[in-house]
N, CA, C and O atoms as CSV, one atom per row, in Angstrom:
chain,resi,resn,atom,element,x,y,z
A,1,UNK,N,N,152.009,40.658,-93.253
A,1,UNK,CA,C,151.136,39.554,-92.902
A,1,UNK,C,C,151.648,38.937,-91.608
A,1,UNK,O,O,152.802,39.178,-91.255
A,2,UNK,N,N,150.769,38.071,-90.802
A,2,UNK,CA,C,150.962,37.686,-89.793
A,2,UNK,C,C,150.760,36.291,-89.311
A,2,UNK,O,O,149.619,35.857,-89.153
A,3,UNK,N,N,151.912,35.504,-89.050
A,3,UNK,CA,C,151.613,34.169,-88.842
A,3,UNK,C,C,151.055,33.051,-87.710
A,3,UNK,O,O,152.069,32.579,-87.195
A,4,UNK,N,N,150.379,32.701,-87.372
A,4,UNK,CA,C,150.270,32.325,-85.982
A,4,UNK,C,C,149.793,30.805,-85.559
A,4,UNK,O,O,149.043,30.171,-86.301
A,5,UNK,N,N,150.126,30.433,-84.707
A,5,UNK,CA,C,149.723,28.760,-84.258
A,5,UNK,C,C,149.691,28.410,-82.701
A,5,UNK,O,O,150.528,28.822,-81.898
A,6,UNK,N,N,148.606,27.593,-82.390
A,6,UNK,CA,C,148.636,27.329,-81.263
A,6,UNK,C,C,149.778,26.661,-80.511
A,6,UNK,O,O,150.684,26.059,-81.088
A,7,UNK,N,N,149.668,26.828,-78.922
A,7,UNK,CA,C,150.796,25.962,-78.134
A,7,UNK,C,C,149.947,25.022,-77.854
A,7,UNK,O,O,148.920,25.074,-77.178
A,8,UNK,N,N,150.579,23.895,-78.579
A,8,UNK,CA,C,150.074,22.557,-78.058
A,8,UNK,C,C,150.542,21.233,-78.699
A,8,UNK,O,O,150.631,21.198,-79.926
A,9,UNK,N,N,150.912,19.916,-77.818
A,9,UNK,CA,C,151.724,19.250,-78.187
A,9,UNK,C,C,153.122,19.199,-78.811
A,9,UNK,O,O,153.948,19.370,-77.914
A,10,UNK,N,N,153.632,19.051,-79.859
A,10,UNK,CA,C,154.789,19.163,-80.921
A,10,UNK,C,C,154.999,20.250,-81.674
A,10,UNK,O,O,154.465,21.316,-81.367
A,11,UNK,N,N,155.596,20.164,-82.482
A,11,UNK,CA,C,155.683,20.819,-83.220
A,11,UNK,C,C,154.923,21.000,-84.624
A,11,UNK,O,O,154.798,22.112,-85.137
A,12,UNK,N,N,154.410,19.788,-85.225
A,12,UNK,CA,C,153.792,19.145,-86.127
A,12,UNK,C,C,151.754,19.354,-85.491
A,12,UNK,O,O,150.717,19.459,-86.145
A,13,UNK,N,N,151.967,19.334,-84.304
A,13,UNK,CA,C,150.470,19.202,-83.904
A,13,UNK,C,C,150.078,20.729,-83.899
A,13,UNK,O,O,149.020,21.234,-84.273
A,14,UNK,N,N,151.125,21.293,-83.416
A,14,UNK,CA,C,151.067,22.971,-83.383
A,14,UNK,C,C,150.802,23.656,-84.650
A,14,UNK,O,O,150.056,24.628,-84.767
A,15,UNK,N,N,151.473,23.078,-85.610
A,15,UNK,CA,C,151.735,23.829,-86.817
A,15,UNK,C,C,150.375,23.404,-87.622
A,15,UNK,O,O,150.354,23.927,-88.736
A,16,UNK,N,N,149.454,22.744,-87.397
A,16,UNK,CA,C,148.288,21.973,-87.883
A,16,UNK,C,C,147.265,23.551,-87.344
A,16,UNK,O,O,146.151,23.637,-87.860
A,17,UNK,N,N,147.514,24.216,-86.767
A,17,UNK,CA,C,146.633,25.259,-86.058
A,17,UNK,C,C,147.484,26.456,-86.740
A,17,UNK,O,O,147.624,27.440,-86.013
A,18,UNK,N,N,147.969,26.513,-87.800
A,18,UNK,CA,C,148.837,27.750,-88.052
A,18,UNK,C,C,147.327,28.551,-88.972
A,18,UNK,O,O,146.353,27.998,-89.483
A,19,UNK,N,N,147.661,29.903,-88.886
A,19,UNK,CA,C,146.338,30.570,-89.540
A,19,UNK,C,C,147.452,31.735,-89.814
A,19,UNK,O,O,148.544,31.999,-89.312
A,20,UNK,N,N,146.578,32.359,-90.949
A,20,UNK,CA,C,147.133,33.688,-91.114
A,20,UNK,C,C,146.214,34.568,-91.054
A,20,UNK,O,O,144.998,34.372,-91.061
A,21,UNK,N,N,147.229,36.346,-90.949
A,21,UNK,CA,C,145.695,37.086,-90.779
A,21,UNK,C,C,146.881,38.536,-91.343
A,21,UNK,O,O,148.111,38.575,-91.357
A,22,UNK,N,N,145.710,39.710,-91.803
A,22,UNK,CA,C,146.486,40.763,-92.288
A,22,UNK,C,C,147.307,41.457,-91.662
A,22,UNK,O,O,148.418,41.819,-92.048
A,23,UNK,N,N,146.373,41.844,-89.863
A,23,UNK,CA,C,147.622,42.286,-89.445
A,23,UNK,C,C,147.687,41.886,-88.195
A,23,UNK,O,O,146.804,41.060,-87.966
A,24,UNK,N,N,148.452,42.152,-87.152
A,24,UNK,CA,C,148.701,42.157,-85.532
A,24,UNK,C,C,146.943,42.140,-84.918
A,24,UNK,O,O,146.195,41.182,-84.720
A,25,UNK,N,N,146.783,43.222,-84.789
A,25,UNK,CA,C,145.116,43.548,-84.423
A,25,UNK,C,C,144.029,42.446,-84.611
A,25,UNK,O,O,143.476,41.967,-83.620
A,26,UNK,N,N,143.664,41.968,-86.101
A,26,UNK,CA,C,143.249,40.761,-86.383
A,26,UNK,C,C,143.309,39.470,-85.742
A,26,UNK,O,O,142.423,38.685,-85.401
A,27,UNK,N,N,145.038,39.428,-85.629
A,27,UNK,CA,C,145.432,38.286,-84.655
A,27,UNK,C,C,144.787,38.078,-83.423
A,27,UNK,O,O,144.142,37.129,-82.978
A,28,UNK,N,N,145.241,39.643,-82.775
A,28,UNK,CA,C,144.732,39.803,-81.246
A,28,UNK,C,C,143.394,39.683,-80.866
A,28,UNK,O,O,142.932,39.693,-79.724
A,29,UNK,N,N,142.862,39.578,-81.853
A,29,UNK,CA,C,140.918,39.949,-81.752
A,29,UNK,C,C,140.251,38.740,-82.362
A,29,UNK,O,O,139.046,38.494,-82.316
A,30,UNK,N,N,141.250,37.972,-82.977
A,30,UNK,CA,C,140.651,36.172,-83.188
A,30,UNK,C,C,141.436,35.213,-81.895
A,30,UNK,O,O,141.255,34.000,-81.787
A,31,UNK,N,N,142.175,35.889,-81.126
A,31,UNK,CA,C,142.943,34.997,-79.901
A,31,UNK,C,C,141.264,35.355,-78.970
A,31,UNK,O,O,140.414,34.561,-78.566
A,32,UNK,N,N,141.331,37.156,-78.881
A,32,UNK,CA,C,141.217,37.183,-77.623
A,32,UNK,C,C,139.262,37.004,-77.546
A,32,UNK,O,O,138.641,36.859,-76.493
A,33,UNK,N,N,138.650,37.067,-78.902
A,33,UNK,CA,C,137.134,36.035,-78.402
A,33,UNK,C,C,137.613,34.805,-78.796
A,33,UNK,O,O,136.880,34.604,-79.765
A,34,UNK,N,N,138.435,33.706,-78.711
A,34,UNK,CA,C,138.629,32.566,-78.740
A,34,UNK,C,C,139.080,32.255,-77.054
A,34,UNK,O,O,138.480,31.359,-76.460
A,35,UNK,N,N,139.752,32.748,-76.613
A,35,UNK,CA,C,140.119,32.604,-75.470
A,35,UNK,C,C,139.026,33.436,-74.064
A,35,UNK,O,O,139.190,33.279,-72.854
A,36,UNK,N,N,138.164,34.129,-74.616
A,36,UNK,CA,C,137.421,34.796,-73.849
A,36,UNK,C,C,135.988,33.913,-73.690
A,36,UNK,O,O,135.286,33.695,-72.703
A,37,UNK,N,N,135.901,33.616,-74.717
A,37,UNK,CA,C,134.674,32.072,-74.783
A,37,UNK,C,C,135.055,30.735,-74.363
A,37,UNK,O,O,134.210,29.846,-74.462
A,38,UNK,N,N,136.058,30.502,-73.967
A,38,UNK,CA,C,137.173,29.708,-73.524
A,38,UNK,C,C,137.101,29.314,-71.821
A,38,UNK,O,O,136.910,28.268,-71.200
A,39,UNK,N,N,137.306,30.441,-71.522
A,39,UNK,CA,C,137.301,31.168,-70.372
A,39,UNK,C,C,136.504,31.722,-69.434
A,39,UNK,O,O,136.650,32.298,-68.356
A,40,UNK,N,N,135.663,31.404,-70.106
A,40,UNK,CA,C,134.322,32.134,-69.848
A,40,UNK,C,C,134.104,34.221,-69.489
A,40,UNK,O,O,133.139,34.973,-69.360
A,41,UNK,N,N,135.013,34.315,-69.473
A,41,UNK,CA,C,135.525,36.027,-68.886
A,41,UNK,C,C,136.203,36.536,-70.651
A,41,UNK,O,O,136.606,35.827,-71.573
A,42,UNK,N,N,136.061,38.212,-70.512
A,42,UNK,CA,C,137.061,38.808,-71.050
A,42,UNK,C,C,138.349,38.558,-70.540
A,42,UNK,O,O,138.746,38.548,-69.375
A,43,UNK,N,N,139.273,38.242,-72.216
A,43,UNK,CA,C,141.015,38.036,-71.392
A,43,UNK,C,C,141.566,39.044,-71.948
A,43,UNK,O,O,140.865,39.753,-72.670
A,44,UNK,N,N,142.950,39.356,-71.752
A,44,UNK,CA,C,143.583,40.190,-72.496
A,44,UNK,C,C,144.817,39.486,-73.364
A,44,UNK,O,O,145.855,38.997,-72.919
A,45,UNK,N,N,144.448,39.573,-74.514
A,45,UNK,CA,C,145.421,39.243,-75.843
A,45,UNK,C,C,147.008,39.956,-75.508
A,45,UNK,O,O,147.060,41.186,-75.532
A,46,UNK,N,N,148.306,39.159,-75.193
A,46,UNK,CA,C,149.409,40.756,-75.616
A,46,UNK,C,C,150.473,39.495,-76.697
A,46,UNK,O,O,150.144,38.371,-77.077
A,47,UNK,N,N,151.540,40.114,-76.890
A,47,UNK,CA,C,152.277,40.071,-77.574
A,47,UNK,C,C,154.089,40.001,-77.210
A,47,UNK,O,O,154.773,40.993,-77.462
A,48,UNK,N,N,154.560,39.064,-76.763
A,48,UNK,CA,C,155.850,39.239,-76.412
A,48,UNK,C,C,156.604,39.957,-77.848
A,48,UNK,O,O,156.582,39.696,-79.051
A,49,UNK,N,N,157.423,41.245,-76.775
A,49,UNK,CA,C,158.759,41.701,-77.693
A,49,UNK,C,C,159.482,40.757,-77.791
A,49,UNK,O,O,159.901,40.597,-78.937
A,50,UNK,N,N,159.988,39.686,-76.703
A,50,UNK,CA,C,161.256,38.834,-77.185
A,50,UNK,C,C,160.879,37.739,-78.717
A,50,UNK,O,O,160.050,36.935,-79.142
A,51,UNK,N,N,162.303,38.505,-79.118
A,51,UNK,CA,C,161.945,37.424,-80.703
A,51,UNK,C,C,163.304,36.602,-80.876
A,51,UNK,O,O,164.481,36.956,-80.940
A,52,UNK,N,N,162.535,35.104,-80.939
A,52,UNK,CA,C,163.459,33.890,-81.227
A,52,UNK,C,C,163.714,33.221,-82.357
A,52,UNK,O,O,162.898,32.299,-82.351
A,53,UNK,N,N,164.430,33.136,-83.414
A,53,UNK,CA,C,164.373,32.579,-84.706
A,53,UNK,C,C,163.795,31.221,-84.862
A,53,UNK,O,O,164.533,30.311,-84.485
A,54,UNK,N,N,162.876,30.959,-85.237
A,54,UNK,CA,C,162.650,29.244,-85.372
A,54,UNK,C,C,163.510,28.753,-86.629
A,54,UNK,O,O,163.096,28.752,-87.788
A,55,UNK,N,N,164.448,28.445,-86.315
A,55,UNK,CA,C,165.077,27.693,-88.453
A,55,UNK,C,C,164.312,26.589,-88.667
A,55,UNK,O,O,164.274,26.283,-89.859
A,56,UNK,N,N,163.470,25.633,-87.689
A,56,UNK,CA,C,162.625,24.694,-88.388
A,56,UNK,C,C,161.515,25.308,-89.107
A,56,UNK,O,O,161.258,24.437,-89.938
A,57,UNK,N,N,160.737,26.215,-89.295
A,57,UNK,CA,C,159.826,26.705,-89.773
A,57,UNK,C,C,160.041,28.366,-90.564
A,57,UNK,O,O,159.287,29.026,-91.278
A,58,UNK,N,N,161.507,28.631,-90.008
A,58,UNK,CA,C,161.707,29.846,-90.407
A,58,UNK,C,C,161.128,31.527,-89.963
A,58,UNK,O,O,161.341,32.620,-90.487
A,59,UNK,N,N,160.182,31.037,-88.553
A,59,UNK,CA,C,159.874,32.136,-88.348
A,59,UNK,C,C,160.693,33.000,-87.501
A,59,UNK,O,O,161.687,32.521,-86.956
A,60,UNK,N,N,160.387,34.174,-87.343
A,60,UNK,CA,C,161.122,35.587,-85.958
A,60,UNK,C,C,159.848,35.172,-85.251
A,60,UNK,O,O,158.725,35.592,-85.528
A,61,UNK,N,N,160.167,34.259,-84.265
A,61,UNK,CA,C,158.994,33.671,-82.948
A,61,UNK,C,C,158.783,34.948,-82.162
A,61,UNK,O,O,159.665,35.769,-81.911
A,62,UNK,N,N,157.131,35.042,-81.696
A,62,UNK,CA,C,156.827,35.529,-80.302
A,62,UNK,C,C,155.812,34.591,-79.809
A,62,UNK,O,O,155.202,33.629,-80.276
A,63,UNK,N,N,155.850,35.160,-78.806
A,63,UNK,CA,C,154.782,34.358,-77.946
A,63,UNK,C,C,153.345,34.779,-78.044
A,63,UNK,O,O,153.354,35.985,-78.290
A,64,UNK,N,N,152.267,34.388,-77.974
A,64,UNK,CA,C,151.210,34.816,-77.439
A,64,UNK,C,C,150.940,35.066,-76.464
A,64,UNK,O,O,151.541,34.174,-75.865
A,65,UNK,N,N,150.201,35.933,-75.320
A,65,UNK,CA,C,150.107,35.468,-74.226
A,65,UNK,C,C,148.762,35.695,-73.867
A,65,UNK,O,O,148.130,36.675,-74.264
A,66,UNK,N,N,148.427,35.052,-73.325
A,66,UNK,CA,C,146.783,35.074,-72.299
A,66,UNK,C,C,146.567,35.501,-71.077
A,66,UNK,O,O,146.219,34.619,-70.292
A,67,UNK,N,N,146.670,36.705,-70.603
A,67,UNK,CA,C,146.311,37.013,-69.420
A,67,UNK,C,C,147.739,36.882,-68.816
A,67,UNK,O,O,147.798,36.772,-67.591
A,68,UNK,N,N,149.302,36.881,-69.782
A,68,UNK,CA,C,150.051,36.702,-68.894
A,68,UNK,C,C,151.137,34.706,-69.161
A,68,UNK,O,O,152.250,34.399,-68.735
A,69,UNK,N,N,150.210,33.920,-69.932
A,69,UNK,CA,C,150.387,33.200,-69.986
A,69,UNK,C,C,150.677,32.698,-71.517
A,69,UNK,O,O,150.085,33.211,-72.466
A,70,UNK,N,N,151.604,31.686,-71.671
A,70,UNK,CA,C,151.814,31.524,-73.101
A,70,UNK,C,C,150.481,30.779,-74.305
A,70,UNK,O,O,150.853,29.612,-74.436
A,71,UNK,N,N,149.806,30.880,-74.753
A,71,UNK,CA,C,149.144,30.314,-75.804
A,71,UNK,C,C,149.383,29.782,-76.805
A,71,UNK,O,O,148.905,28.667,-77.012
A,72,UNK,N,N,150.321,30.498,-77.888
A,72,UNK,CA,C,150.589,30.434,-79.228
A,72,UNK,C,C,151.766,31.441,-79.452
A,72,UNK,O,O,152.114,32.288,-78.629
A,73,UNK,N,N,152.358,31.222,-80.741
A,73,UNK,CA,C,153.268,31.656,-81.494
A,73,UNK,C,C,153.013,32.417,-82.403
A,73,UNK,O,O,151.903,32.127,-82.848
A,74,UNK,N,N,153.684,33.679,-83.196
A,74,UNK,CA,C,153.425,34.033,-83.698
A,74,UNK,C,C,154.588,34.700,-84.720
A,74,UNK,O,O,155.659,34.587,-84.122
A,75,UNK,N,N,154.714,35.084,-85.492
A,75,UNK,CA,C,156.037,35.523,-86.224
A,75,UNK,C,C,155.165,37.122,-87.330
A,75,UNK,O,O,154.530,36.936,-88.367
A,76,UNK,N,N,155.446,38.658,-86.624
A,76,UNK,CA,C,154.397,39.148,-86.982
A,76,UNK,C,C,155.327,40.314,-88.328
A,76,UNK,O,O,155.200,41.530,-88.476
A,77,UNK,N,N,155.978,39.591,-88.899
A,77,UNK,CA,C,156.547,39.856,-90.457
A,77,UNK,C,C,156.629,38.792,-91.363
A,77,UNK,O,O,157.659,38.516,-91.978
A,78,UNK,N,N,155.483,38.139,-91.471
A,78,UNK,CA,C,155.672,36.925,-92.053
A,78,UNK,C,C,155.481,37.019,-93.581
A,78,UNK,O,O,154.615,37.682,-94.152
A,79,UNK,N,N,156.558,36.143,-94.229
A,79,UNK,CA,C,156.473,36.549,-96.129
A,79,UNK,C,C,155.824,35.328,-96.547
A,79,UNK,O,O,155.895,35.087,-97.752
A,80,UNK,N,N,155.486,34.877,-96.145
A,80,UNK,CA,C,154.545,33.667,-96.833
A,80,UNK,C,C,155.707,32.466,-97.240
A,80,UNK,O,O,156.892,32.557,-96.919
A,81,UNK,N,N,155.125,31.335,-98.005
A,81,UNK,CA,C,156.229,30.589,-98.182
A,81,UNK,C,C,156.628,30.640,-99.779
A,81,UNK,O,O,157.613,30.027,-100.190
């Protein structure tokens, strides 16, 4: 399973946008028509390799990225709570 939340404000405001989804793909394809209607253009969804432990929330962090740019977080072995 796969965990994910927007970048925006805190930590608490971020985590208010957390969604789950079955897998990676799912993720990438609810970012990338959210951000493509957004945007008005097709974007491209990717996925940072670098992984950062969050111990406040417990996730293996990546980034989202948008065209290159950070969006959201994501932790893409997530066991639920």
């Amino acid at each position: 399973m796969v965990i994910a939340r927007e970048h925006r404000g805190g930590l608490k405001e971020s985590m208010e946008t957390a969604r789950t989804f079955e897998t990676k793909e799912d993720m990438i394809k609810y970012y990338t028509d959210m951000w493509s209607e957004w945007e008005g253009k097709k974007v491209k969804i990717t996925v940072s390799d670098v992984i950062t432990y969050d111990n406040r929330i417990g996730w293996n962090t990546r980034y989202i990225l948008c065209d290159g740019s950070a969006v959201g977080m994501c932790d893409l072995d997530y066991k639920g709570n």
